[in-house]
N, C-alpha and C positions, 0 to 999 in steps of 0.2 A: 841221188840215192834217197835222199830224204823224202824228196816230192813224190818217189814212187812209192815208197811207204806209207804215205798219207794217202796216194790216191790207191793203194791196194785198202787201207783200211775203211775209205770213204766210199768205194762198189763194195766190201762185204757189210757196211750197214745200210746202204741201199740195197745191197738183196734183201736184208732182214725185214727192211722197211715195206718192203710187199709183200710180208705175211704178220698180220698182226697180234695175231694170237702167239707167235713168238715173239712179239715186241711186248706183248702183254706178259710174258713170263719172264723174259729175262728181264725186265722193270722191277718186276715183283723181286726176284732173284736179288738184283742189286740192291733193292731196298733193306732184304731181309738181311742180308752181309754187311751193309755199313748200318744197321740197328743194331746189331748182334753185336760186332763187334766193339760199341760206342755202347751201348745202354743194356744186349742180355747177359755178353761174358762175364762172368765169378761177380752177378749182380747182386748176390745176396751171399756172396761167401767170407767179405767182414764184417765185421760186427757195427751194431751204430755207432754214431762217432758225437761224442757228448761238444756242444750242449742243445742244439735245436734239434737234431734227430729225433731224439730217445723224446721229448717232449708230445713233439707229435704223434709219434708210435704208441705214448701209454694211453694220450689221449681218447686216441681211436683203439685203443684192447680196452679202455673202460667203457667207451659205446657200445664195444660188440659185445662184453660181460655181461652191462647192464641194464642193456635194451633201453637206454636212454639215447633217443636220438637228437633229442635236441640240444641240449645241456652238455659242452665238453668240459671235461674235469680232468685236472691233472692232480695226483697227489695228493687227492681229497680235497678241493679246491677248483674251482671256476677258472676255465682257460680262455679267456676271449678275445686272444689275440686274436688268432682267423677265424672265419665265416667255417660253413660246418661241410662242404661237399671232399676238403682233402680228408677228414674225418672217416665222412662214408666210405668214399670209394677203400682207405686203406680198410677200415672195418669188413667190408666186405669182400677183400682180399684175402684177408684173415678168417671169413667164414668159408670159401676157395681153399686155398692154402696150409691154411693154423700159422697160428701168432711168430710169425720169423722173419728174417731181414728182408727175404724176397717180398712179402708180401707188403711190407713197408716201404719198397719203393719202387715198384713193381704201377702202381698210379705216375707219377713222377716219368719213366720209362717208356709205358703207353703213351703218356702227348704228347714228348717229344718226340716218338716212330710216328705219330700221327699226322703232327704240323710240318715232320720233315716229306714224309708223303704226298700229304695236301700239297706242300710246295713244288713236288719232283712236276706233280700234276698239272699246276698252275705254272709252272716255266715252260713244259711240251705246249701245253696249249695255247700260250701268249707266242713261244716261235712256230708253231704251226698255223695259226691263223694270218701272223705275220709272212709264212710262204703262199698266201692263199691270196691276200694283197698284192704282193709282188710278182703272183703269178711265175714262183719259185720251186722246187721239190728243192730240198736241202734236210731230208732226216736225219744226215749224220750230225751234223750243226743242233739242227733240234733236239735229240736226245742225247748227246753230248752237254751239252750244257744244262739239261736239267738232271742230267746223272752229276755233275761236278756242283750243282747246286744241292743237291740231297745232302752230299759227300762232306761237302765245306758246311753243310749247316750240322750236318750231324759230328762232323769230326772237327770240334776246338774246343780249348779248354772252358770254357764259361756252358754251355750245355753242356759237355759232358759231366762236369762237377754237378750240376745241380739235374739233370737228368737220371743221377746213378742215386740223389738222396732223396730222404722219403721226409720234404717237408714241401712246401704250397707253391713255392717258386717257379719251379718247371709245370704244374698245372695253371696255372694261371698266366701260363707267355704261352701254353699250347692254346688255350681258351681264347688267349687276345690273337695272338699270332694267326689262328685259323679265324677267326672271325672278320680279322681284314684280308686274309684270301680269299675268303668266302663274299665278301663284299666286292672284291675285285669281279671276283669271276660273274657276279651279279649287275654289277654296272658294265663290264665288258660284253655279255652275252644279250643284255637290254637291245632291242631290234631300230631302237627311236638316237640311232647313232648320228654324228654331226657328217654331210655329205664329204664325201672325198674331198682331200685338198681345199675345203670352204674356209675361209677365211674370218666367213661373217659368222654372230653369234648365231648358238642352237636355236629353232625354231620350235618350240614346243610341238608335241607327235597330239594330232588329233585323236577323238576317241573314235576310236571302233566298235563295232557288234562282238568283237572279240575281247575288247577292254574285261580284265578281270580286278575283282576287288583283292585280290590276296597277291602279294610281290612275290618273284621268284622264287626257284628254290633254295637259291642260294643267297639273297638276303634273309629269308626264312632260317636258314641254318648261322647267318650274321646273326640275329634276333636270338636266337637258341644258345649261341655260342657268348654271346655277350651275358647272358643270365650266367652261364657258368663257371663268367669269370666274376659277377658281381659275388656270386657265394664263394668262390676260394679265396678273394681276399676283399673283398668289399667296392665303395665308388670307386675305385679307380679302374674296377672291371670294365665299366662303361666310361671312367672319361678318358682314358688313354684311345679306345677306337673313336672314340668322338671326336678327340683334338687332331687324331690323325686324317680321319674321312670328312671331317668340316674344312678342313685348311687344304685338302686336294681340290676338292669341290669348289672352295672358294678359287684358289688358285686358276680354278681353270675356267671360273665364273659358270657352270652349269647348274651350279645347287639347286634350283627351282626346281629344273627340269628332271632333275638326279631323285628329288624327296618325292615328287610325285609318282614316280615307281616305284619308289622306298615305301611307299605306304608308313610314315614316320610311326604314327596313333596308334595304327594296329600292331608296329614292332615294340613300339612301347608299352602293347597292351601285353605283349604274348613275354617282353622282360620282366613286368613288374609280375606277372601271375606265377611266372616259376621261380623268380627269384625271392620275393617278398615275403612267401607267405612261412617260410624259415625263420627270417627276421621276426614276422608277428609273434612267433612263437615265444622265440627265445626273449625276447623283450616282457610280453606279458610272464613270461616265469619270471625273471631276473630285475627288471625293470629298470630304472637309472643306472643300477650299476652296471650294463653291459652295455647302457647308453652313452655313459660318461667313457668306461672304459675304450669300446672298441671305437666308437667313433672319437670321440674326443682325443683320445688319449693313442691308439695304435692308425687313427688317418690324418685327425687336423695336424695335432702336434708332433708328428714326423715329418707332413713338410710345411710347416713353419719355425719350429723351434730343433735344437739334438735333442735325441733321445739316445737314452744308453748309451752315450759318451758317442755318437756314431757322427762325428763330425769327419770331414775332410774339405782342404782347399777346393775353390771353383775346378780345378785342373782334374780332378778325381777320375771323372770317368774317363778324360781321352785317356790315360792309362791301365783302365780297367781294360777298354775297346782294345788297345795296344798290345796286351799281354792277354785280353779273355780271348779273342779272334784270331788269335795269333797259330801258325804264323801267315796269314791271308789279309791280317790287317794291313799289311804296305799297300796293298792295292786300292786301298778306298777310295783315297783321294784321287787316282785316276779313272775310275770307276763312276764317280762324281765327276769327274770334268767329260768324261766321255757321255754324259749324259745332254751337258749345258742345259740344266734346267732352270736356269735365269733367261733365256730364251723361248720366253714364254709363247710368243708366236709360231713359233716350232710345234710348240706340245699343242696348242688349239688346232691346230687340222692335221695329227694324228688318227687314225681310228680308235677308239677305245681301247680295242684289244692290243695297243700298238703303245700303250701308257703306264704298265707294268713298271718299269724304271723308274717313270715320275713320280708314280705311287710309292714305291719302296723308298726313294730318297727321301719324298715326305715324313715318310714313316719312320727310318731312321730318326731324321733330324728332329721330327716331332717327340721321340719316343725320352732322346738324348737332352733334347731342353727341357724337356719338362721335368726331368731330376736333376738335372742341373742346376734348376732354383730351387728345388726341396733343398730346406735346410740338413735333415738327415740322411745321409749317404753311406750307401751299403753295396757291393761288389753286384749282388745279385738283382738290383733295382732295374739294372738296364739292360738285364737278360729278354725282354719282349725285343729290344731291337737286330738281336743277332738273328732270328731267320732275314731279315732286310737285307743287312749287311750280308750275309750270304745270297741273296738273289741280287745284290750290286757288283761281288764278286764275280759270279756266274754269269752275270750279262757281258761284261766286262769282256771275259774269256769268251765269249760266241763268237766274239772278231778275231778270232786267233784257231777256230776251230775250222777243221777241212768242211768247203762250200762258203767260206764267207769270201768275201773281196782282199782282207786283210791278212790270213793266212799264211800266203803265200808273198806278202810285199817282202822286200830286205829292210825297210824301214818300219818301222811300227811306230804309233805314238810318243812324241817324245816322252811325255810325262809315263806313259808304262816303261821305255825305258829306265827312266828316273826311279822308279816302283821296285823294278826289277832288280838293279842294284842296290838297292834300298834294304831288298831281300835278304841278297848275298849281306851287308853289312849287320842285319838282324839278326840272321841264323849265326853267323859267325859272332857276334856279340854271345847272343842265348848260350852256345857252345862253351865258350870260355866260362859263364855263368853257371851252369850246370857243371864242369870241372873244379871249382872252387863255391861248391854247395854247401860244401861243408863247416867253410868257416862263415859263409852268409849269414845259413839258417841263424833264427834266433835261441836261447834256451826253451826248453818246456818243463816246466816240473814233472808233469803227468809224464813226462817221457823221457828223464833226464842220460839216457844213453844212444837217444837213435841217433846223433851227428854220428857217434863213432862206429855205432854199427851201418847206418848209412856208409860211412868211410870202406866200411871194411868187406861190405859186399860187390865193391867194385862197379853196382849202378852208377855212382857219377862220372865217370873212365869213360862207359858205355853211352851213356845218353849225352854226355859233349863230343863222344866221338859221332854217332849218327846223327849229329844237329852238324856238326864242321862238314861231314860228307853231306848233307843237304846243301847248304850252304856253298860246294864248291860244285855241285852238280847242277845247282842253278847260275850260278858264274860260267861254268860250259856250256849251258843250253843258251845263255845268251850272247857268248861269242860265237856261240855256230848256227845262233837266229833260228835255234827249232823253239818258236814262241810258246805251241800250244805241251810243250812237254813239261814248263816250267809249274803250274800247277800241278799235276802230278807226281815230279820230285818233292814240293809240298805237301803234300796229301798221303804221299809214299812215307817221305819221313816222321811226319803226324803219329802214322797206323804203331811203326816201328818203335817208336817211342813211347806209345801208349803202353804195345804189349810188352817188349821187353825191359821196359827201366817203371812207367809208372805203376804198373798192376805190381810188379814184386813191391817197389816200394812202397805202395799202399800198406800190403801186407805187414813190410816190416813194423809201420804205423802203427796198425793195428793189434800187431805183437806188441808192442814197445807200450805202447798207450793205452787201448782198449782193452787187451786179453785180461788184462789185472782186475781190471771193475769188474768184469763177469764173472771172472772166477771166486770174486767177492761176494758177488752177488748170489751165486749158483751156494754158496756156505752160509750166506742170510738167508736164503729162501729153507735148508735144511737143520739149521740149529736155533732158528727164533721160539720163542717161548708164547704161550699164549701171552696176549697184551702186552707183550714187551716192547719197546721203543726203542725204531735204529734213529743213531743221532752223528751225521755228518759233519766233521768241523773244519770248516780252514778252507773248504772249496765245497760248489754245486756239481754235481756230476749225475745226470737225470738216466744216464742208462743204469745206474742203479735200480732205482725204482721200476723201470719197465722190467731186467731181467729179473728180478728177487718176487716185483708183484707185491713188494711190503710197501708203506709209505714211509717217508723218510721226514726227518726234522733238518732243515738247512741251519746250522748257525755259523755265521762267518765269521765270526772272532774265537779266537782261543779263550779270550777274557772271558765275552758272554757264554763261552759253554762252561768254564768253572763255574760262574756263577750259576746259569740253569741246572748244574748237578747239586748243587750248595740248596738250593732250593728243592729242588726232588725229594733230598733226603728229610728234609722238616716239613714236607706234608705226606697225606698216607696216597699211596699208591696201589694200584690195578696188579703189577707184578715186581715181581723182588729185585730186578735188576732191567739197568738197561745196555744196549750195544751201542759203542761208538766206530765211526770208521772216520779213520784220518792219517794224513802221512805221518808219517815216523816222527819227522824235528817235529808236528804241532802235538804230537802225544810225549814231546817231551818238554814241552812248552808247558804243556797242562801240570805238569809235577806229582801225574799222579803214583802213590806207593805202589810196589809191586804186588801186595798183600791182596789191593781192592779188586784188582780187573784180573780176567782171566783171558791169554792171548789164546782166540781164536782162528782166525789167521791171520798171514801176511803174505801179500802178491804184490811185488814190483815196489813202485813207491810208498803201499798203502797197508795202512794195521787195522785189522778189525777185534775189537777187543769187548769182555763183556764186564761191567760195573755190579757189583754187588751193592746194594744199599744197605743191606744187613751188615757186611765189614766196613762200611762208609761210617754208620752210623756207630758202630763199636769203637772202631778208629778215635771220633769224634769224643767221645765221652772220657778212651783211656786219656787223650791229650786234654781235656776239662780237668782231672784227676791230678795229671801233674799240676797244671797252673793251677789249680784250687783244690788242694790236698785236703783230705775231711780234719786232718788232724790239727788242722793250721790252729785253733785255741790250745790245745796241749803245748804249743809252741810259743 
């Protein structure tokens, strides 16, 4: 029954596969369904989520205000953490759109549907060339597995998080991430390939009358793509594809032959002309101080020294890979072994096009050690290597897909056996984890009631239950050896999880946490005074400032805001009073009379209130009055 299942499904995608304009649509189709569902659903229906969000958002509404393109400013102030193209692009989404959450991450959105695309593209054509070698037809194999490669790079949690925010991360891994497909697909399509089965080194390709001075189209778009990762977050735009594409090349000892079609000079010409001349700018406005800051201070010293307390043990990432990838991370390690790419004799009399695996596992591996020694360590650092690890996944599964050899054995690899139960014992771990979310999670001030209302909406019931039934549906598919169904139930229970447990609970978040600042901010933006002053105490929370469009005063002690009022009031001032917003306990920390402030609101944890310095300063004088009574010589 089984086998006839598969070989019914494996003649209707060999029908499809001899009309390709339907193969052209329903590609398209599937693409736009797991985009849709991963990066356009309720993309802009909560609010930003404080504290790097709303940073980047105001930065880019004071480019598009102030027709300053080169200069990012936050909060009246010089932003120079990132290079300026996450800037643009959201600026100009917001000349598109007007100033709102889609349009904040709506950039962010676009490169991951891109690089997930470019890759659906580059997996068909690496197993289509590979049927062309073997003197094969195997469609269903071939687009099978780059629909499960789209699918796994677009559905896990590490892209999705930062695909759905509107800050540099997700642009700058579509940037890298496509520039070494695009390098792939340029070294692979290159005509000066090593002979079938040759053992011995490449022999450099004579020139020809056809010899041209400009490298393909697709190092040409490598060259392009790498400029646009150097501007969304600076050198590591180009040394991540560097450390990746040198140590393939080396690996496979071609480099010579690889750079002289790379035309290196001229790609180097066409990165420094788009990328540079931004930097010129902003350096000659700014000078040392955007020198010292962005380089020095937001590239050397994150990986050599913490910054912003952002330390974690050498272990960090395989647990990010663990839980970001998840749940497809079991398979890596057999993914990797199915590979043997320490058999390196293997891989030299490959064909090119036949190298896509070796590549990717480089690219992992290269992507992972190199933040593995950065001293500062952050979840989203090693976001460039999840398209990899999804096209190692996907390969992985081509030997379990109808037309390959393996499909149909009763034995499959030991170690995906190993993988597979591994599975089952994951999913079933996450299950129980998600059932007892409640008392995991940590406190949040900002949010001091969502465990309970988490609790009480009955999302954690739901989401340990469809993680348990994943979990025991991959325990069935591998007692009943239907191999290739097992990603699927994967991938099924992903979708289910995202729609039904994690979008509501976003929401609740968002209620719980966010709704309060806006609604703060929407009564800053309608009751400030000319020249009055909002003054923040006891926490930084930046979507203030982007919804209200005031600038804000951060002060992080309760103490030093006493004293900055203490002082306000004994110099002359611009206007008669100013606003504070702060949670309840630090407004009562502050000790101030009920007399001086006037409450203007209160939303969830947080009081906004306004300071009179006329009653401050009366205040002041009747308490002078008692302690130094005029009368005191009568006395």
């Amino acid at each position: 029954m089984k086998l006839s299942i598969f070989h019914t499904v494996d003649r209707w995608f060999n029908k499809i596969a001899q009309r390709p304009s339907l193969v052209v649509t329903l590609s398209i189709l599937w693409l736009m369904l797991i985009g849709w569902i991963g990066y356009g659903w309720n993309l802009g229906s909560v609010g930003l989520v404080d504290e790097t969000e709303p940073l980047f958002a105001e930065a880019s509404r004071q480019m598009f205000v102030t027709g300053d393109w080169i200069t990012p400013f936050f909060n009246g102030v010089t932003r120079f953490d990132k290079p300026a193209l996450i800037y643009w692009c959201q600026a100009i989404a917001y000349s598109i759109m007007g100033v709102n959450e889609w349009a904040v991450r709506l950039p962010s959105a676009i490169a991951a549907i891109a690089v997930i695309s470019l890759a659906f593209y580059t997996v068909q054509w690496h197993l289509a060339k590979g049927d062309v070698v073997a003197q094969v037809e195997r469609p269903t194999r071939r687009y099978l597995t780059a629909a499960i490669a789209a699918a796994v790079m677009a559905l896990n949690p590490e892209m999705i998080v930062w695909g759905r925010t509107g800050v540099s991360d997700m642009l700058l891994t579509g940037c890298i991430a496509s520039a070494l497909l695009c390098f792939f697909l340029g070294y692979a399509n290159e005509q000066g390939e090593r002979a079938h089965f040759s053992p011995l080194p490449p022999v450099p390709r004579p020139v020809s009358s056809s010899y041209s001075l400009l490298p393909n189209k697709w190092y040409l778009a490598c060259y392009v793509l790498i400029a646009g990762a150097i501007l969304t977050k600076g050198p590591v735009g180009i040394v991540l594809p560097g450390i990746v594409i040198l140590a393939f090349l080396l690996y496979l000892g071609n480099l010579g032959e690889v750079l002289r079609e790379m035309r290196p000079l001229l790609g180097l010409l066409i990165i420094l002309a788009l990328s540079v001349p931004w930097y010129a700018l902003v350096i000659w406005r700014n000078g040392w101080n955007y020198i010292n800051s962005f380089f020095g201070y937001h590239n050397l010293d994150r990986f050599t020294e913490v910054v912003n307390g952002h330390s974690a043990p050498w272990y960090f990432y395989f647990l990010v890979v663990l839980l970001g990838f998840a749940p497809y991370s079991v398979y890596l390690p057999a993914a990797f072994a199915r590979l043997k790419f320490w058999q390196r004799s293997q891989w030299l009399v490959q064909e090119r096009s036949q190298q896509l695996g070796l590549f990717a596992c480089i690219w992992f591996l290269g992507v992972f050690g190199f933040f593995t020694i950065a001293v500062t360590k952050l979840p989203s650092y090693v976001l460039p290597l999840m398209p990899a690890a999804a096209i190692l996944v996907a390969l992985l599964w081509s030997d379990y897909f109808p037309g390959s050899s393996v499909s149909s054995s009763p034995s499959p690899h030991k170690l995906f056996w190993v993988s597979g139960w591994a599975n089952v014992v994951f999913l079933s771990t996450l299950s129980v984890a998600i059932f007892q979310i409640s008392q995991l999670l940590g406190s949040d001030q900002a949010a001091p009631n969502f465990r309970q209302t988490l609790q009480n909406s009955g999302l954690t019931e739901l989401g340990g239950s469809i993680w348990f039934l994943g979990a025991m549906s991959v325990a069935f598919l591998l007692i009943t050896r239907r191999w290739s169904g097992i990603i699927a139930a994967n991938l099924l229970g992903f979708v289910a999880f995202l729609i039904l447990v994690l979008m509501p609970a976003m929401f609740l978040m968002d209620q719980e946490r966010q709704m309060p600042l806006r609604e703060i901010a929407a009564v800053v933006a309608q009751v400030k005074q000319p020249n009055e002053e909002l003054v923040m105490v006891g926490f930084k929370k930046p979507t203030v400032v982007f919804y209200s469009h005031q600038q804000v005063n951060f002060i992080k002690l309760t103490s030093d805001a006493i004293v900055y009022l203490q002082n306000k009031i004994n110099m002359p001032v611009k206007a008669p009073s100013l606003m504070v917003l702060a949670e309840h306990k630090n407004l009562v920390k502050m000790d101030l009379p009920p007399d001086n402030y006037e409450n203007l609101a209160s939303k969830g944890a947080y009081q906004l209130i306004r300071i009179s310095f006329k009653k401050m300063k009366q205040q002041k004088q009747d308490i002078s009055l008692i302690i130094h009574p005029r009368d005191t010589k009568l006395l």
